[in-house]
C-alpha positions, 0 to 999 in steps of 0.5 A, a space after each residue: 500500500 502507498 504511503 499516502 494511502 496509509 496515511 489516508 486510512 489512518 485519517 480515515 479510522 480516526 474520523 470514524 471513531 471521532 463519529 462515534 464518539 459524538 455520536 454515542 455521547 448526543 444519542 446517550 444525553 437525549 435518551 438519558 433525559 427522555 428516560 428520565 423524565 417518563 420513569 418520573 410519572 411511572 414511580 409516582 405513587 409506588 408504594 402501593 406496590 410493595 405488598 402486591 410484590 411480596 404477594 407475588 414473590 410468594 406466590 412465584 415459588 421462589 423463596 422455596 427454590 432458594 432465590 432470596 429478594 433482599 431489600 436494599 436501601 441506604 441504610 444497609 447496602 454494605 450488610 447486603 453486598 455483604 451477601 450477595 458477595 457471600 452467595 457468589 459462588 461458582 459451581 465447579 464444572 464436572 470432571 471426570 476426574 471427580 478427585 482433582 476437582 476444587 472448589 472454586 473460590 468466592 466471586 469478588 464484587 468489583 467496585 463498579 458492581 458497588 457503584 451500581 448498587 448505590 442506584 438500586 439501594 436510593 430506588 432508581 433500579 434494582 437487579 436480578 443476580 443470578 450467580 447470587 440467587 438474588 434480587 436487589 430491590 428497594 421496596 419502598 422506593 421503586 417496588 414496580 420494578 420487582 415484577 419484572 425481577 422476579 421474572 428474570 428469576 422464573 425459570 431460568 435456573 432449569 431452562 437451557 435456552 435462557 441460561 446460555 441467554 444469560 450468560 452470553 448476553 453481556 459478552 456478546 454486547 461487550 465484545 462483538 460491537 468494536 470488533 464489527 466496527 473495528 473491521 468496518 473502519 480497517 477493511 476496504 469497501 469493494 465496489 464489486 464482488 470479486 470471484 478470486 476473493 477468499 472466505 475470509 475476504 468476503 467474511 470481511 466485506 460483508 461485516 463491513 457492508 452490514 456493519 450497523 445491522 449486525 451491530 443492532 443484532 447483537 442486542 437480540 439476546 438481551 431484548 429476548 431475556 428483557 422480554 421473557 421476563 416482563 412476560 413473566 412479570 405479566 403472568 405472575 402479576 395478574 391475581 395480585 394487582 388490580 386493573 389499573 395497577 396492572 396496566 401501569 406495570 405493563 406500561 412500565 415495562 414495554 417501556 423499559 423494554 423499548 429503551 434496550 430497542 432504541 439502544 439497538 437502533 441506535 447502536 446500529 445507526 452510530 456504527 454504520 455512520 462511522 463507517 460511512 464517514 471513514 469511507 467517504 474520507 478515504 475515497 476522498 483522499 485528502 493526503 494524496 491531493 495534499 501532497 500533490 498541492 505541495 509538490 506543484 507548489 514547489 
């Protein structure tokens, strides 16, 4: 490759990402201020929730199953990290070699998970820990909430499908993102299919050419478990609540759910959008034309 074709990728690379950081960060401002505002008028009035939750998480079996709903304030957080911490434990995969086999040491809570845990316990969110067996709510603050928590518990431990769900959500949304941009912003856009290209070249070419719909699909595991356990919600709830009650929940939670939708949506348009920005800059080819200006300068 020339050099001014490198230095001209380069700027390339840079003008994409630059487009994706502004992007994420307008985007991350304007939802975070619609959420805000219509999780206002969703909690006003919660307390009447409270009993209605600790019917339903009688009712759902899950105390008997081992699945503990702590609630979490201001005033005990640290005794209820405390267990969850304690809870953590990873079960030790089977062996064949069943004498080898050791127990595998408690989970350490990172102060990241500490820091997200300050939001539930002041009643901004609560959380369904799997690997704890436990749901963090704070039940005199945000008890609306819990319906859908308690149906991220139901089932899960003896489903297969919601277990890999689970477990690979969070990863797949963590890793395959930059990796997509990653290789939309370093590989080179095709104008037409070539014959003598190999699997790995046209693998490349098509991640680049979808890069904000494959971008979007990666959050397909995460709407599936958020919907899964707002239908649960659903289920569980209705004996406990009333009309209105009920339909308030529901509303709730098909709003939270479009926000993951809307994170999706926008996720994807950010990533094609940077790469479109790199390629236009690269089909430009402002280095080139640079050095061109210089050398007739001179």
């Amino acid at each position: 490759m020339e050099q001014q074709n490198i230095y001209n990728l380069s700027l390339g690379v840079a003008g994409g990402f630059a487009t994706r950081n502004v992007a994420r960060l307008f985007a991350n401002v304007a939802a975070s201020r619609y959420t805000q505002k219509r999780i206002t008028g969703f909690i006003r009035n919660n307390a009447v929730y409270k009993d209605p939750l600790l019917a339903a998480y009688e009712k759902s079996g899950l105390k008997e199953a081992g699945i503990l709903m702590l609630d979490t304030n201001n005033d005990n957080i640290n005794e209820v990290l405390k267990t969850v911490e304690s809870r953590c434990v990873k079960r030790p995969q089977k062996n064949i070699f069943i004498s080898l086999m050791k127990k595998v040491p408690n989970k350490k809570i990172s102060d990241k998970f500490k820091a997200s845990m300050r939001a539930v316990a002041a009643g901004y969110n609560a959380c369904y820990i799997g690997d704890a067996s436990v749901i963090l709510i704070n039940q005199d603050k945000f008890p609306l909430v819990g319906f859908h928590e308690i149906g991220h518990a139901i089932g899960r431990q003896n489903n297969f499908i919601r277990k890999m769900i689970a477990k690979y959500k969070t990863p797949i949304l963590t890793k395959l993102p930059p990796a997509i941009l990653l290789i939309g912003l370093l590989w080179n856009k095709k104008e037409k299919s070539d014959s003598s290209e190999n699997m790995l070249h046209k693998s490349l070419s098509f991640v680049k050419n979808n890069c904000g719909k494959l971008t979007s699909l990666c959050f397909v595991p995460l709407l599936a478990e958020e919907g899964i356990a707002s239908l649960n919600a659903a289920k569980l709830a209705k004996d406990v609540l009333n009309k209105p009650m009920y339909k308030n929940m529901c509303k709730f939670n098909a709003f939270a759910w479009s926000t993951y939708l809307l994170s999706a949506v926008i996720s994807g348009l950010v990533a094609a959008s940077s790469v479109f920005v790199r390629d236009k800059i690269v089909e430009k080819n402002f280095v080139k034309k640079l050095m061109k200006t210089q050398s007739s300068a001179s």
